[in-house]
ZALO-210466 format. One line per field, with one value per residue (C-alpha): residue in three letters; x, y, z; residue number from 1; chain. Coordinates in steps of 0.05 Angstrom, whole numbers, plus 5000, padded with zeros to 4 digits. Layout:
aa: (ala ...)
X: (X ...)
Y: (Y ...)
Z: (Z ...)
i: (NUM ...)
ch: (A ...)
END
This chain:
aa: (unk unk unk unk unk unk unk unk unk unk unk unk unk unk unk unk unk unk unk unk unk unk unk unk unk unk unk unk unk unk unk unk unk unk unk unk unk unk unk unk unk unk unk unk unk unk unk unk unk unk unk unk unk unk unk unk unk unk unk unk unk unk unk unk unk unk unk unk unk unk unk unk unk unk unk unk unk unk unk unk unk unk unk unk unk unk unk unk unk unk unk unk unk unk unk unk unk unk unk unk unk unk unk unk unk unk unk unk unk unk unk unk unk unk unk unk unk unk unk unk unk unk unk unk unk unk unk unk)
X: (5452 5412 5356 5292 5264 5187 5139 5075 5018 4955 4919 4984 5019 5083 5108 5184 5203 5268 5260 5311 5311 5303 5261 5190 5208 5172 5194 5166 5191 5236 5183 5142 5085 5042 5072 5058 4995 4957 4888 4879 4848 4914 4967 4925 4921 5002 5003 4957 5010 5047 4987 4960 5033 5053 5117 5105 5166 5212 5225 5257 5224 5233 5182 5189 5117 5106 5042 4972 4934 4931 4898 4931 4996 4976 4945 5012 5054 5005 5025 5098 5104 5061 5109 5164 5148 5139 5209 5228 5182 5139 5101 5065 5040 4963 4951 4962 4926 4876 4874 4863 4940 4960 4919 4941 4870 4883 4823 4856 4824 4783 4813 4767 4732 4725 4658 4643 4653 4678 4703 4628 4589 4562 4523 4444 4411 4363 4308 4294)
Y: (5032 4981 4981 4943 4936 4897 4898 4912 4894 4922 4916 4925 4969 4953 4990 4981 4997 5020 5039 5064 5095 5169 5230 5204 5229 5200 5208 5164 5168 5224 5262 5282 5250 5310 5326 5247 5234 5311 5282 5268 5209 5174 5202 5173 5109 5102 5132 5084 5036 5075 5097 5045 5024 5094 5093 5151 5198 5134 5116 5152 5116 5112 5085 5063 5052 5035 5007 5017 5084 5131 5085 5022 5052 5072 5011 4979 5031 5014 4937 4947 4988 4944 4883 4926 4945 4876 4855 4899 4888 4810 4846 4894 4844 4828 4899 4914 4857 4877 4945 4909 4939 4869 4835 4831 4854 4806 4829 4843 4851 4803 4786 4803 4750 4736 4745 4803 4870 4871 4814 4795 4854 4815 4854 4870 4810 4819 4762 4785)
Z: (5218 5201 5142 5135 5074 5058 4997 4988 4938 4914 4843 4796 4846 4884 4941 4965 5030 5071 5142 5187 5250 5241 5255 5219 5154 5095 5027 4972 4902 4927 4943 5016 5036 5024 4952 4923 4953 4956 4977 5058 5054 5022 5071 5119 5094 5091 5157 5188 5212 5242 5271 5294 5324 5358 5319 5275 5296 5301 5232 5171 5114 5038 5000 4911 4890 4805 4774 4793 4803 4870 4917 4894 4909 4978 5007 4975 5007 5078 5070 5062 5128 5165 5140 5146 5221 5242 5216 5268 5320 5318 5379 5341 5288 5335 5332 5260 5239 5279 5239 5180 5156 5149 5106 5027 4989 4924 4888 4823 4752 4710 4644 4586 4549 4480 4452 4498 4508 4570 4625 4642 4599 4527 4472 4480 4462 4394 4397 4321)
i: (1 2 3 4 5 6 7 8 9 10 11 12 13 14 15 16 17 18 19 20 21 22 23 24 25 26 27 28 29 30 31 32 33 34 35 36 37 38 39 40 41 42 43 44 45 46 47 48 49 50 51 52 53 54 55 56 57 58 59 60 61 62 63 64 65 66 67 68 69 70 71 72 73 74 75 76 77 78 79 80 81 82 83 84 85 86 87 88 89 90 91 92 93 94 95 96 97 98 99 100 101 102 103 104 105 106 107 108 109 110 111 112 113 114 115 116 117 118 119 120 121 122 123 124 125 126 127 128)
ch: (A A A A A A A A A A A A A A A A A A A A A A A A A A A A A A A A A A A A A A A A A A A A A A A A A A A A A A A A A A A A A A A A A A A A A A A A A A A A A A A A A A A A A A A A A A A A A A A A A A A A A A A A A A A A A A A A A A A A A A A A A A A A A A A A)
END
């Protein structure tokens, strides 16, 4: 049985994944879909590649995801399956990037600067 395994980035998170061929089960962290991510708009984010691809009840797929908040973990956990299901398929690749579930989003935080208070935010300025 063979296993494919991809990572995904977002922010600080990481996403690990291992897909095999299976009944569409998801379990990330060793938990369901619906039990890590509660809010809607998350499960369908991980979803969305298998979406997109019609492969949703083809894969059993266990996802590791550390760092990060909520949302960073599931656009990671969205990358890592999109990767994941073109290591198994290069044909599905035009219409996942055409989903936008290929695309690494690198916007990551700006370091803080000395001097101010935050990475761009400086004190009030006092003319007297």
């Amino acid at each position: 049985m063979e296993v494919i395994n991809a990572v995904g980035r977002r922010k600080t998170s990481v996403a690990r994944v291992f897909m095999s061929k299976g009944k569409g089960e998801i379990l990330i962290n060793e938990k369901s879909l619906a039990e890590y991510f509660p809010v809607m708009f998350h499960q369908n984010s991980v979803m969305k590649p298998l979406q997109v691809t019609e492969t949703a009840s083809e894969f059993n797929i266990t996802l590791n995801c550390t760092g990060g908040g909520v949302k960073g973990q599931a656009e990671a956990a969205q990358l890592a399956i999109a990767r994941a299901l073109v290591k198994y398929n290069a044909e599905l690749k035009p219409a996942l990037r055409t989903n936008n579930c290929m695309t690494r989003n690198s916007k990551e935080v700006e370091r803080k600067k000395p001097g101010l208070r935050k990475a761009r935010k400086s004190s009030q300025f006092s003319k007297r």
